[in-house]
VEXKOL-708808 format. One record per atom (N, C-alpha, C): residue number from 0; atom name; x, y, z. Coordinates in nm, 4 decimals. Layout:
% VEXKOL-708808
ATOM  num  atomo         X         Y         Z
ATOM  NUM     CA         X         Y         Z
...
% end
This chain:
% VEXKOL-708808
ATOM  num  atomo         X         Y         Z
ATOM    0      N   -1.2061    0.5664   -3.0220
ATOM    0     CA   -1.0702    0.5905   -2.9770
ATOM    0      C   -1.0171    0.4620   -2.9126
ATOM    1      N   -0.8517    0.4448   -2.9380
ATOM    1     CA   -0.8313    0.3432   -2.8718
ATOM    1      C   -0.8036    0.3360   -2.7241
ATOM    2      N   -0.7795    0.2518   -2.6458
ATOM    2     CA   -0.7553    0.2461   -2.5198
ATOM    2      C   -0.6645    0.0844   -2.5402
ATOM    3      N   -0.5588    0.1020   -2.4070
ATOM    3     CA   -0.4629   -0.0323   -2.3652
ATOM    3      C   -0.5521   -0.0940   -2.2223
ATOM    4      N   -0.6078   -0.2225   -2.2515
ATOM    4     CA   -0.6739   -0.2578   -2.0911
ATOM    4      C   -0.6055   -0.3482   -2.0745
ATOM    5      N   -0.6295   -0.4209   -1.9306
ATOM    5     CA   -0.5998   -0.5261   -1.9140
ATOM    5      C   -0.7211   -0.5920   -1.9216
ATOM    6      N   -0.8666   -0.5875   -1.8375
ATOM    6     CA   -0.9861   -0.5824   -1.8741
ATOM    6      C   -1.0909   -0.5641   -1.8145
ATOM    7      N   -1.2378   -0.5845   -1.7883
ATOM    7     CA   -1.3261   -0.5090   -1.7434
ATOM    7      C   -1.4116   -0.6177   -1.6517
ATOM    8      N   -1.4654   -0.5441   -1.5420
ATOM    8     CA   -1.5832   -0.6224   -1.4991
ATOM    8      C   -1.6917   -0.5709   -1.4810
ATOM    9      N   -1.8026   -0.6589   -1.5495
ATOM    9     CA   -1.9323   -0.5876   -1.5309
ATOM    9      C   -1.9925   -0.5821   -1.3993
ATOM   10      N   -2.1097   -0.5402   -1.3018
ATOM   10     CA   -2.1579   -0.5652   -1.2135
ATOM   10      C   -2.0836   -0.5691   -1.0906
ATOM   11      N   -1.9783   -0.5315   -1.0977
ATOM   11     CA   -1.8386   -0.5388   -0.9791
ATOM   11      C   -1.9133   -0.4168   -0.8705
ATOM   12      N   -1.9044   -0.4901   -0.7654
ATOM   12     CA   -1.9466   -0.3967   -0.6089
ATOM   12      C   -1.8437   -0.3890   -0.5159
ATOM   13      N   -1.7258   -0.4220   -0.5595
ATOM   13     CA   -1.6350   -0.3790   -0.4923
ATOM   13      C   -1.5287   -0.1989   -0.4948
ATOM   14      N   -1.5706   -0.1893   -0.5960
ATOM   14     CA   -1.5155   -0.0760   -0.7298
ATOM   14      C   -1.5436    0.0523   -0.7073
ATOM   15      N   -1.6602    0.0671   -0.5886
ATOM   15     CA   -1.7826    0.1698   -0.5877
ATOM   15      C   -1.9161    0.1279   -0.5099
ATOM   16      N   -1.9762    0.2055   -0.4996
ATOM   16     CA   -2.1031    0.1587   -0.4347
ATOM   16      C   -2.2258    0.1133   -0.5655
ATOM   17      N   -2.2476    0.0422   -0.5204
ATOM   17     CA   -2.3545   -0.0463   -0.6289
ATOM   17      C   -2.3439   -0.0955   -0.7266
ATOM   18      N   -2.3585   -0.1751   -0.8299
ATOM   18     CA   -2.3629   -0.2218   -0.9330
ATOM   18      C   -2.2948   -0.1790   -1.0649
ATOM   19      N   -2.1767   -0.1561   -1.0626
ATOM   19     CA   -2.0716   -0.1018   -1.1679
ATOM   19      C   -1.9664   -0.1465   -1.2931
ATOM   20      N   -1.9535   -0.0624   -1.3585
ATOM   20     CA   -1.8718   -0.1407   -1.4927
ATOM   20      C   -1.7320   -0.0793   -1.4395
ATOM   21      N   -1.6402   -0.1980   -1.4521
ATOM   21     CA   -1.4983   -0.1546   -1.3921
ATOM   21      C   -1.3784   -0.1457   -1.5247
ATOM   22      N   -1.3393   -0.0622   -1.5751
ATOM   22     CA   -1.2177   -0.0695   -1.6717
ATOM   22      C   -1.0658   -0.0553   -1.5769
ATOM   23      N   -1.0114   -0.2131   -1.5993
ATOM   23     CA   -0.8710   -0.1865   -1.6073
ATOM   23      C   -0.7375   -0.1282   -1.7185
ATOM   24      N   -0.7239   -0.0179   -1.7147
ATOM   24     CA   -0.6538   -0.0198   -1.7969
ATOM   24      C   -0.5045   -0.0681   -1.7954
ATOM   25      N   -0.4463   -0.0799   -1.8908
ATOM   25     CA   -0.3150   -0.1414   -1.8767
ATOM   25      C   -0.1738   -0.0508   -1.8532
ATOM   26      N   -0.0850   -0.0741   -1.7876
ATOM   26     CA   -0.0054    0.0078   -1.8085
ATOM   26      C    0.0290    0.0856   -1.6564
ATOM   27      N    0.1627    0.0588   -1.5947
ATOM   27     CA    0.1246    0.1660   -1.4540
ATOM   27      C    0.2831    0.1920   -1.4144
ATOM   28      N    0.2961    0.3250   -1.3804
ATOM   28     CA    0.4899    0.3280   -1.3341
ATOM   28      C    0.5218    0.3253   -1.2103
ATOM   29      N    0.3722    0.3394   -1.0786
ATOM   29     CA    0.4283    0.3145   -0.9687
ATOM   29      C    0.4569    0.1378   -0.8813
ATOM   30      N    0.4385    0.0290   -0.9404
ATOM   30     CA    0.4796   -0.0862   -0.9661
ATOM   30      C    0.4698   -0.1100   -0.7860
ATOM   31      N    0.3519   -0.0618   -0.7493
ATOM   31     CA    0.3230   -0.0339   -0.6224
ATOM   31      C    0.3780   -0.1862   -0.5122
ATOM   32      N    0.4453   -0.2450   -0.4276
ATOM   32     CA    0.4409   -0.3605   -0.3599
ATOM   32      C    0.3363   -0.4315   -0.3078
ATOM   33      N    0.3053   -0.5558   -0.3304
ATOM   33     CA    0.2150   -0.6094   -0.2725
ATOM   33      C    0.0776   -0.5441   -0.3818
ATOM   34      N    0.0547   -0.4974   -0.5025
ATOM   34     CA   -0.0405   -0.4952   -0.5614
ATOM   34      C   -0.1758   -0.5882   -0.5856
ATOM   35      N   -0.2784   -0.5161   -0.5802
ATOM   35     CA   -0.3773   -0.6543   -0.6393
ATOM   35      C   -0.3499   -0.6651   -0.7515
ATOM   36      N   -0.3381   -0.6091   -0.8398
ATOM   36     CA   -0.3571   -0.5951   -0.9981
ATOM   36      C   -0.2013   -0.6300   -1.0675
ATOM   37      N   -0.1062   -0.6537   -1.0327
ATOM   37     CA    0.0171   -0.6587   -1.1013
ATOM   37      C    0.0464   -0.6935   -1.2153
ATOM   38      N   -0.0738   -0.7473   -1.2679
ATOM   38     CA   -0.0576   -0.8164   -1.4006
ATOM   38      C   -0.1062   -0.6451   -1.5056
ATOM   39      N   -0.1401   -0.5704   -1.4749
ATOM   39     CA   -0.1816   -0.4865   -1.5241
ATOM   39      C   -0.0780   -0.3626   -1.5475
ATOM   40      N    0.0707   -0.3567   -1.5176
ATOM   40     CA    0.1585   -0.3073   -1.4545
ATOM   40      C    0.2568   -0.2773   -1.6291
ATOM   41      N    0.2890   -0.3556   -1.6658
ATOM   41     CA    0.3167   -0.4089   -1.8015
ATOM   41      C    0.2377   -0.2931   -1.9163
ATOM   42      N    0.3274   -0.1814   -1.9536
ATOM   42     CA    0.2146   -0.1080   -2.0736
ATOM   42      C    0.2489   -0.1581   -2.1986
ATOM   43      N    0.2897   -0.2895   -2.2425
ATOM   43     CA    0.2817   -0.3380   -2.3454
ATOM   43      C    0.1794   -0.4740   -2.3680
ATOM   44      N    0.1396   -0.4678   -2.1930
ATOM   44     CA    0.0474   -0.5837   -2.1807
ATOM   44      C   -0.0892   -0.5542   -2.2190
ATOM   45      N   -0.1756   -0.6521   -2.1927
ATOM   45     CA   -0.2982   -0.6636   -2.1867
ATOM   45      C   -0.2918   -0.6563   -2.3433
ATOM   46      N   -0.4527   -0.5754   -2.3687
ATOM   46     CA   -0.5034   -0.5877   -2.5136
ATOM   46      C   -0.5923   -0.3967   -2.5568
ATOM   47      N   -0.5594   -0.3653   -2.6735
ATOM   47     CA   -0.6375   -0.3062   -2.7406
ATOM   47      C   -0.7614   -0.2791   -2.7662
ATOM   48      N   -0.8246   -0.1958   -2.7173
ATOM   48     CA   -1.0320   -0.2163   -2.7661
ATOM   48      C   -1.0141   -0.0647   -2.8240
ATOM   49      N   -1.1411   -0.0189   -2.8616
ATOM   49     CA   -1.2013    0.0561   -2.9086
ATOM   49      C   -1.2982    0.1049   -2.8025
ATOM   50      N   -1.3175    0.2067   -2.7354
ATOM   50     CA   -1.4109    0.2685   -2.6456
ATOM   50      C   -1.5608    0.2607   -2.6963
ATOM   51      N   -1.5565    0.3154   -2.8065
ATOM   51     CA   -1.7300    0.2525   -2.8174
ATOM   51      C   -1.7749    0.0958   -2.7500
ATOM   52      N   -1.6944   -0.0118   -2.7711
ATOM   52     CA   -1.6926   -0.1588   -2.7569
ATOM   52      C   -1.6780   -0.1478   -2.5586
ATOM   53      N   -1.6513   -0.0585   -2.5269
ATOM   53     CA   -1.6344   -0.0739   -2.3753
ATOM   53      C   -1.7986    0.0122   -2.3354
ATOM   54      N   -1.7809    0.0747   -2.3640
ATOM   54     CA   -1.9159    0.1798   -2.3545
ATOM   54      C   -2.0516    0.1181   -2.3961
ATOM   55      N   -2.0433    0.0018   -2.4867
ATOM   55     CA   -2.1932   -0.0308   -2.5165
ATOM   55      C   -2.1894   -0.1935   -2.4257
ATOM   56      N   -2.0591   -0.1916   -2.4053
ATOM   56     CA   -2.0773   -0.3511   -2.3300
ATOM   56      C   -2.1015   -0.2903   -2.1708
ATOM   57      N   -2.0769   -0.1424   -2.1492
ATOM   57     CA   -2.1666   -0.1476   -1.9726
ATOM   57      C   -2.2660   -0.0461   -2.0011
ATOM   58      N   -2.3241   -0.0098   -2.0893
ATOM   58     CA   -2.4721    0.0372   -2.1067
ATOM   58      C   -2.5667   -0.0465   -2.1499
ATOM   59      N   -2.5593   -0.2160   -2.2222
ATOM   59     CA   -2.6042   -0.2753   -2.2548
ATOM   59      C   -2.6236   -0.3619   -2.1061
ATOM   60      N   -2.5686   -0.3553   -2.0266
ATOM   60     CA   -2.6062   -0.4300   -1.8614
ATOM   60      C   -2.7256   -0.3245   -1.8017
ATOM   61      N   -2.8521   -0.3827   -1.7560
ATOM   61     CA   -2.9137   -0.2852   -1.7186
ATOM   61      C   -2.8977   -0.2415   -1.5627
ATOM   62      N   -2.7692   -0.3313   -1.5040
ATOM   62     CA   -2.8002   -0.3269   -1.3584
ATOM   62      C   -2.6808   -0.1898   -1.3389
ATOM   63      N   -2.5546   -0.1763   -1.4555
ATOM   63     CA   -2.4867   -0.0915   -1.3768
ATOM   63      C   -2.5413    0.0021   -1.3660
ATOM   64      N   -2.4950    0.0977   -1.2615
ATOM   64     CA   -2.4995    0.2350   -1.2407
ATOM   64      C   -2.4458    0.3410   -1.2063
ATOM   65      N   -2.3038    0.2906   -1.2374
ATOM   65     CA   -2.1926    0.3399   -1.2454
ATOM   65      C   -2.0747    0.3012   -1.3043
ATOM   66      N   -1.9403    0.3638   -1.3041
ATOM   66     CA   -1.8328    0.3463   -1.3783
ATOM   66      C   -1.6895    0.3162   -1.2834
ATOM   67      N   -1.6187    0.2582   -1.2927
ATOM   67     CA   -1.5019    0.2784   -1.2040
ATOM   67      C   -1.3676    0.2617   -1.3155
ATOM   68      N   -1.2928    0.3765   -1.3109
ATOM   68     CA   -1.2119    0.3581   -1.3878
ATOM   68      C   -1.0605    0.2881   -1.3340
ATOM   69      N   -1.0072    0.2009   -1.2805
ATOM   69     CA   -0.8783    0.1176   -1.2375
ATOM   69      C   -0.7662    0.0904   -1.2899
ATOM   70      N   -0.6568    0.0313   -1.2756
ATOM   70     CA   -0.5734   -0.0545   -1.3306
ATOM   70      C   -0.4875   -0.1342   -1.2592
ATOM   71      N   -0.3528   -0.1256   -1.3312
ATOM   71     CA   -0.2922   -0.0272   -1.4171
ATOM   71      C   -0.3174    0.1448   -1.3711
ATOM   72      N   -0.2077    0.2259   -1.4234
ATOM   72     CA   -0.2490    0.3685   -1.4231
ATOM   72      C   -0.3376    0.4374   -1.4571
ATOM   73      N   -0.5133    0.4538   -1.4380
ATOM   73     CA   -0.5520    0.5759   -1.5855
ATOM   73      C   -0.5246    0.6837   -1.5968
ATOM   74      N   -0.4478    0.7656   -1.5537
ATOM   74     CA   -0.3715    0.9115   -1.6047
ATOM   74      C   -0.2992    0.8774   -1.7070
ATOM   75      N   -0.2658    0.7661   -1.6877
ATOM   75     CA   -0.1575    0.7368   -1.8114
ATOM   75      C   -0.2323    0.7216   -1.9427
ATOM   76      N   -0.3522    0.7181   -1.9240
ATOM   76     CA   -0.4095    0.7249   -2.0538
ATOM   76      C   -0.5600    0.8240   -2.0518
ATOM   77      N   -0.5324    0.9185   -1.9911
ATOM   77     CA   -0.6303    0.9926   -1.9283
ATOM   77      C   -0.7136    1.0437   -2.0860
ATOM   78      N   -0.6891    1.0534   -2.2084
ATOM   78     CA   -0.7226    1.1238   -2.3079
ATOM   78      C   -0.8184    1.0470   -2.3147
ATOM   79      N   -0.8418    0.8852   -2.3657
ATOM   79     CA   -0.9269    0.8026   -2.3889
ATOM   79      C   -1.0146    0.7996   -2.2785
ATOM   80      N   -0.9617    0.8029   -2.1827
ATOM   80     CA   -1.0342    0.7895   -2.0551
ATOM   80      C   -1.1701    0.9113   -2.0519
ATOM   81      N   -1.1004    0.9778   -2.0669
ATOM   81     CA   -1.1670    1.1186   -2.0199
ATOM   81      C   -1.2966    1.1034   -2.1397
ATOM   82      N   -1.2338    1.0815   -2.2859
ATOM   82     CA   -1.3966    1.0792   -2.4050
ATOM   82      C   -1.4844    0.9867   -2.3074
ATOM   83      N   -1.4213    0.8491   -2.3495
ATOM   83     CA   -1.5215    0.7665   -2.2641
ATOM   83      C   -1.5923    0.8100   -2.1232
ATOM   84      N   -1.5489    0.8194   -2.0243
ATOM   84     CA   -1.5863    0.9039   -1.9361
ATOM   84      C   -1.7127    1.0152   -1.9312
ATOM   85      N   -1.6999    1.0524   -2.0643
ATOM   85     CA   -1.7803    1.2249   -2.0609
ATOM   85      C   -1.9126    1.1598   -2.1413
ATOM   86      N   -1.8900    1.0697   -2.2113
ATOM   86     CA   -2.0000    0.9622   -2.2880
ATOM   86      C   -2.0760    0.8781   -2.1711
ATOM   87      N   -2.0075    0.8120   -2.0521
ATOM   87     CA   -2.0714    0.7638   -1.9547
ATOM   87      C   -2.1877    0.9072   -1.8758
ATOM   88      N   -2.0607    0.9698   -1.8398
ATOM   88     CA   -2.1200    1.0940   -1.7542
ATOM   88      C   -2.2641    1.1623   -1.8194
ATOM   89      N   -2.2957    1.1521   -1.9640
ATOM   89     CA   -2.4347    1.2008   -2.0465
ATOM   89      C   -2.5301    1.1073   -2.0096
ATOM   90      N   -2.4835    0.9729   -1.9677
ATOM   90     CA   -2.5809    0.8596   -1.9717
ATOM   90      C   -2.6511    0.8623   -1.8162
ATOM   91      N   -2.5624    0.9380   -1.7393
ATOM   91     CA   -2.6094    0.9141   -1.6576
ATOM   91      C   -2.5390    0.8472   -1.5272
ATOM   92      N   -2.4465    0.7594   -1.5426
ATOM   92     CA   -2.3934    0.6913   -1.4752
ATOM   92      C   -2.2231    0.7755   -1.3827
ATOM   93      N   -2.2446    0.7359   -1.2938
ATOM   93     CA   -2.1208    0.8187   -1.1452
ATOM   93      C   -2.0136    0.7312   -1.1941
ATOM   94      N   -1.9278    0.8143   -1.1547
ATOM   94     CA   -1.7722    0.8115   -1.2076
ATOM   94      C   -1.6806    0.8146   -1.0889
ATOM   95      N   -1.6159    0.6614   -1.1121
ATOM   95     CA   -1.4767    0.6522   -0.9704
ATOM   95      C   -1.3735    0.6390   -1.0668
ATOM   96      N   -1.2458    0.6963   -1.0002
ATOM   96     CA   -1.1509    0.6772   -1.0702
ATOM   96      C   -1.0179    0.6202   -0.9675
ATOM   97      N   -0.9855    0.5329   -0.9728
ATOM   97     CA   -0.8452    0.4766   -0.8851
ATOM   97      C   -0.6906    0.5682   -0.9791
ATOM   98      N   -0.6360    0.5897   -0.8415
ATOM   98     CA   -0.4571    0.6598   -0.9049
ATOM   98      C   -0.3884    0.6269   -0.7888
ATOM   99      N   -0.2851    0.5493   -0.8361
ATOM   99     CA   -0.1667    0.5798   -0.7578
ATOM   99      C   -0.0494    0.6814   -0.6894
ATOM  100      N   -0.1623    0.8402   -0.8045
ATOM  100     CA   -0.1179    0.9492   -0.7400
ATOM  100      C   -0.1647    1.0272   -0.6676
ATOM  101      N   -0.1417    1.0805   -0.5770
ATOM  101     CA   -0.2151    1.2169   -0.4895
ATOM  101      C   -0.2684    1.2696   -0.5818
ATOM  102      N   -0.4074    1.3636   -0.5732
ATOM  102     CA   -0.4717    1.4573   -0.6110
ATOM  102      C   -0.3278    1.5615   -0.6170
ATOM  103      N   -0.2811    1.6097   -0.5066
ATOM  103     CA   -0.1618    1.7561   -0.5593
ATOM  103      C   -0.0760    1.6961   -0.6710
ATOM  104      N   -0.0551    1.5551   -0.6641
ATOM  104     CA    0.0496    1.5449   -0.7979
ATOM  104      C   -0.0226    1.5426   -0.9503
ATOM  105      N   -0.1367    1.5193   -0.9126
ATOM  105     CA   -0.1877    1.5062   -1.0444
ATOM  105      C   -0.2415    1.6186   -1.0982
ATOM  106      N   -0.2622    1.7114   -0.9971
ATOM  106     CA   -0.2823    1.8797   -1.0278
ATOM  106      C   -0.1076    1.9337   -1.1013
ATOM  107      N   -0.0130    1.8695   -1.0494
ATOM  107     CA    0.1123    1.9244   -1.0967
ATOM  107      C    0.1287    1.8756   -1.2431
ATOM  108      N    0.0508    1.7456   -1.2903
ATOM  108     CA    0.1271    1.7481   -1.4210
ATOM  108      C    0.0344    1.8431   -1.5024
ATOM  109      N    0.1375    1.8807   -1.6139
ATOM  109     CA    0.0873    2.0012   -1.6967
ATOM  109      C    0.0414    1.8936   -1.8242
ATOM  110      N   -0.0442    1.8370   -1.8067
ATOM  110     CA   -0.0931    1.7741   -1.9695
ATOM  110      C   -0.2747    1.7979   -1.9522
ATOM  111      N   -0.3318    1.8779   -2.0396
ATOM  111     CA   -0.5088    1.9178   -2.0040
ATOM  111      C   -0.5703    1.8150   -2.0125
ATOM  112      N   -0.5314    1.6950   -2.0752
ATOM  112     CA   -0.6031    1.5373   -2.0881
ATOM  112      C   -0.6672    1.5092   -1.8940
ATOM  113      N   -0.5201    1.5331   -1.8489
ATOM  113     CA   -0.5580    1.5295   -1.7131
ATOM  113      C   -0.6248    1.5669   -1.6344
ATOM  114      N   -0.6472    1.6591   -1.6595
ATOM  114     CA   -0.7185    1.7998   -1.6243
ATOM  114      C   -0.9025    1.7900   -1.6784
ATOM  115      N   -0.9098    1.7456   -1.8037
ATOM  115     CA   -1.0138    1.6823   -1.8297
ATOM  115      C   -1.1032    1.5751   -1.7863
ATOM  116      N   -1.0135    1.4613   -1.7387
ATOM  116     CA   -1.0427    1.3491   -1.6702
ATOM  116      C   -1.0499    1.4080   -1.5347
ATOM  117      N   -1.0235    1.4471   -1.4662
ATOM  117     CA   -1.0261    1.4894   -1.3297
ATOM  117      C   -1.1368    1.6033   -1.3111
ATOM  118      N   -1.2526    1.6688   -1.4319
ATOM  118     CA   -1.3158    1.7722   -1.4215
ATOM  118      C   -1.4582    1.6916   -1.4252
ATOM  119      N   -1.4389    1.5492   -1.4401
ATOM  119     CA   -1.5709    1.4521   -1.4720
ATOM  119      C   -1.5412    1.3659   -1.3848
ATOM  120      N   -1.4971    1.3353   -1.2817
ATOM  120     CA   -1.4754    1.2505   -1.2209
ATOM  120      C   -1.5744    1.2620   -1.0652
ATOM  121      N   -1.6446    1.2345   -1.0572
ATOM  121     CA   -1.7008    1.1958   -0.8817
ATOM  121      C   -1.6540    1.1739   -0.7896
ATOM  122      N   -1.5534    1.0293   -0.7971
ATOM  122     CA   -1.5076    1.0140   -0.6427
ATOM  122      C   -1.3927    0.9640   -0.6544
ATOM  123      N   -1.2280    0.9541   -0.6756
ATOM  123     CA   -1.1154    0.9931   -0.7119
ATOM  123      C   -1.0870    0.9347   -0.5810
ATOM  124      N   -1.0181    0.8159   -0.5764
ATOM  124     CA   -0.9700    0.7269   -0.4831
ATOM  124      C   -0.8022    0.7416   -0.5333
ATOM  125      N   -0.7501    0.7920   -0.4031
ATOM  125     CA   -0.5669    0.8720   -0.4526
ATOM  125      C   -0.4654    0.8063   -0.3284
ATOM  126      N   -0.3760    0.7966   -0.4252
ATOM  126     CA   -0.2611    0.7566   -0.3307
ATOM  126      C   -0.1922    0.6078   -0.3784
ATOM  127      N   -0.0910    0.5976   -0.3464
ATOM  127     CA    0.0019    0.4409   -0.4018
ATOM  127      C   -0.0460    0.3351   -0.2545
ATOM  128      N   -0.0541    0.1778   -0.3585
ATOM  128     CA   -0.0764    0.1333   -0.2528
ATOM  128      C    0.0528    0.0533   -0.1576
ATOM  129      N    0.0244    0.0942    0.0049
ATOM  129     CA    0.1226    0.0989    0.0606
ATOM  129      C    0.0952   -0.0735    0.1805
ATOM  130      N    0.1641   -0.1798    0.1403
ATOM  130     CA    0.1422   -0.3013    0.1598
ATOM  130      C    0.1519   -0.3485    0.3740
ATOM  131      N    0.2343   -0.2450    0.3749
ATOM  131     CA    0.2475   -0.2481    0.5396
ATOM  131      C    0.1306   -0.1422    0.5975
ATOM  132      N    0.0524   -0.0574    0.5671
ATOM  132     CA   -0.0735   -0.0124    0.5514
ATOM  132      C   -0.1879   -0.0318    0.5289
ATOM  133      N   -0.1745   -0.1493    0.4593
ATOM  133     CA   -0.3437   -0.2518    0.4293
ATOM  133      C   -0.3924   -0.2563    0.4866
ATOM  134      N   -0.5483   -0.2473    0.4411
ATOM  134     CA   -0.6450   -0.3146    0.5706
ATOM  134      C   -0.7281   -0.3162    0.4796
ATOM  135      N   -0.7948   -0.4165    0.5237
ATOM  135     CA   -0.9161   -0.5384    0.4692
ATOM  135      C   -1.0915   -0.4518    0.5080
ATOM  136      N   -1.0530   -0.4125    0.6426
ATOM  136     CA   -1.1975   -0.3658    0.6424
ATOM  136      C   -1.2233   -0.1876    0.6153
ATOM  137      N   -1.1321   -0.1116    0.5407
ATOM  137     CA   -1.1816    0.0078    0.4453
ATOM  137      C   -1.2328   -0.0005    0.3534
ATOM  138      N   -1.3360    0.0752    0.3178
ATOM  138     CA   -1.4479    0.0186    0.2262
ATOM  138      C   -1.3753    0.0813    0.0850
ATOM  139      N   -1.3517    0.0295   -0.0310
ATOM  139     CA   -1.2987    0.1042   -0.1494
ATOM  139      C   -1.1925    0.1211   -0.1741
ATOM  140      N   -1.0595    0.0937   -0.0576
ATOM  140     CA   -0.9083    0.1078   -0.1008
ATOM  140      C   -0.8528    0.0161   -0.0116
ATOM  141      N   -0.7189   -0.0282   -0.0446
ATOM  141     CA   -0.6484   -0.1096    0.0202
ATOM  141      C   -0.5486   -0.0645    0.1212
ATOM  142      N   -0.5495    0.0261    0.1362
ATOM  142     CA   -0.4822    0.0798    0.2040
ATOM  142      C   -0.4940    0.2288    0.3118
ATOM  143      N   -0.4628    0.2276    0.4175
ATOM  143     CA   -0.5138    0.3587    0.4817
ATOM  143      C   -0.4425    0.5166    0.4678
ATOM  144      N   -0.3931    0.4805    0.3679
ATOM  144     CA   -0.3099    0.5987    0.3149
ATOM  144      C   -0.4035    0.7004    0.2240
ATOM  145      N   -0.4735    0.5780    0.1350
ATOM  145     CA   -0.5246    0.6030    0.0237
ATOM  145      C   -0.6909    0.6776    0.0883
ATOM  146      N   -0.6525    0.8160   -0.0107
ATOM  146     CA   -0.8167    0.8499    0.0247
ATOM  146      C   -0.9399    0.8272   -0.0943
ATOM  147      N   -1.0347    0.8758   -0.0442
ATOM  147     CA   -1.1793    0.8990   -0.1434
ATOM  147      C   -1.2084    0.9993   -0.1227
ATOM  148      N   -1.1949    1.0900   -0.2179
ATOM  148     CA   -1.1886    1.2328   -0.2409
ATOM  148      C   -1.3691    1.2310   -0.3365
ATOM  149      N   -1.4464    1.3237   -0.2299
ATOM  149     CA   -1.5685    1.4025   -0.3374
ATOM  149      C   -1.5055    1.5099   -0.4653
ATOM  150      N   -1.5025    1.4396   -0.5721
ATOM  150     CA   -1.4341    1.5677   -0.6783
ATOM  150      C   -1.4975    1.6792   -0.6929
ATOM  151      N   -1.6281    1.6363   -0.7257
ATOM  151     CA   -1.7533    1.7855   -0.7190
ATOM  151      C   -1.7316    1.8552   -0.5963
ATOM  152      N   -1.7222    1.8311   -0.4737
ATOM  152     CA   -1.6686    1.9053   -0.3625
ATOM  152      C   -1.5768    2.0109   -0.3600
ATOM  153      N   -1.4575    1.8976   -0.3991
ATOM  153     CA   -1.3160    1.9992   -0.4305
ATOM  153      C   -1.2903    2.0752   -0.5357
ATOM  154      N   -1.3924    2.0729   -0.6425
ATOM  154     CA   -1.3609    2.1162   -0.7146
ATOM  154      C   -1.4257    2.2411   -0.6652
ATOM  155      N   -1.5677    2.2555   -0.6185
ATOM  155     CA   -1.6505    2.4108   -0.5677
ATOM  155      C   -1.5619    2.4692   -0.4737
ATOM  156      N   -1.5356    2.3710   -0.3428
ATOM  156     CA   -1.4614    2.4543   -0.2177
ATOM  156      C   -1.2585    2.4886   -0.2713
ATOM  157      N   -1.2340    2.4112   -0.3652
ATOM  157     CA   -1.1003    2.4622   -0.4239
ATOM  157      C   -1.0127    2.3960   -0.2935
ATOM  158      N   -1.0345    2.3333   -0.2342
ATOM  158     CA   -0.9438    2.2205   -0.1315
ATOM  158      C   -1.0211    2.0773   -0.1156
ATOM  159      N   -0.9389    1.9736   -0.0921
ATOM  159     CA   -0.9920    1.8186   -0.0818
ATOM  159      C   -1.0783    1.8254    0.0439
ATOM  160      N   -1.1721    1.7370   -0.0016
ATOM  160     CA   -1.3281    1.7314    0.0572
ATOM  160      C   -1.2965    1.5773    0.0272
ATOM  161      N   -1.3163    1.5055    0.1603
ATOM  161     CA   -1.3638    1.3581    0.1956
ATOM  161      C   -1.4716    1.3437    0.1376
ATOM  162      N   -1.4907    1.1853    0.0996
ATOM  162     CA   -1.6008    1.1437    0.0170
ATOM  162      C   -1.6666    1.0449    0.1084
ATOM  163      N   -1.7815    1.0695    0.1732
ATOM  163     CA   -1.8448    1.0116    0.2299
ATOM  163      C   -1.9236    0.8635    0.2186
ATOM  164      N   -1.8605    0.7627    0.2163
ATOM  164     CA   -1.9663    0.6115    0.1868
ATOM  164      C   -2.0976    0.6031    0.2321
ATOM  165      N   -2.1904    0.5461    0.1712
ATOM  165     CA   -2.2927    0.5477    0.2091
ATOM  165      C   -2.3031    0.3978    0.3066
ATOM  166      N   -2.3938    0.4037    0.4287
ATOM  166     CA   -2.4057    0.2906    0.5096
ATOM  166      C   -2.4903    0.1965    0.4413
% end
């Protein structure tokens, strides 16, 4: 399947806890201020792959051990996301996903792609990033707006459950 990225980093420890394959995808509508990623913003930018070609280039690293999905938006392309995703999730490897939307908004859109991607997901880092809100020393987001949601949590207790970092 295809996917729009901007592009990937292997071994990235910023992304997640430990040793992870990071997909940017391309493409995003909240054009957030003060972004890290802005170049990723553009959904005519970046480049075209094939998900198998993303999937064997971070299973072929033996150090990752996990996934972080970024951008750019990935709801916006949650369909691709979500195969790839459910192909990581067999292998073995934990699943972060960055959005510029709240968990309640992304429960509001009615498309099941979404709904799919959000039923495999681990730890769901939510919220736009807000540039007069930054801070440097939160571990995983740029901002103190933005949470880290346990998905397996919320998904059993049926309300958002904090995602605990490990020390």
């Amino acid at each position: 399947m295809d996917i729009r990225i901007s592009g990937t980093v292997s071994e990235s420890i910023v992304d997640g806890p430990g040793f992870r394959y990071t997909v940017f995808v391309q493409g995003c509508p909240h054009n957030c201020p003060g972004c890290h990623n802005p170049q990723t913003h553009d959904f005519g930018g970046g480049r075209v792959v094939d998900t198998d070609e993303l999937f064997r280039e971070c299973t072929e690293d033996p150090l990752n051990r996990g996934v972080t999905f970024s951008g750019g938006e990935p709801f916006c392309q949650a369909a691709a996301l979500y195969e790839l995703g459910k192909r990581f999730k067999e292998r073995g490897y934990d699943l972060w996903c960055y959005t510029g939307w709240t968990l309640s908004e992304l429960w509001k859109i009615s498309d099941p792609n979404v709904e799919k991607l959000l039923s495999i997901i681990d730890v769901l880092v939510d919220g736009r990033f807000i540039e007069e809100r930054k801070s440097l020393s939160l571990p995983f987001r740029g901002s103190d707006n933005q949470r880290l949601i346990d998905m397996k949590a919320t998904r059993e207790e049926k309300t958002v459950i904090g995602y605990d970092c490990p020390s």
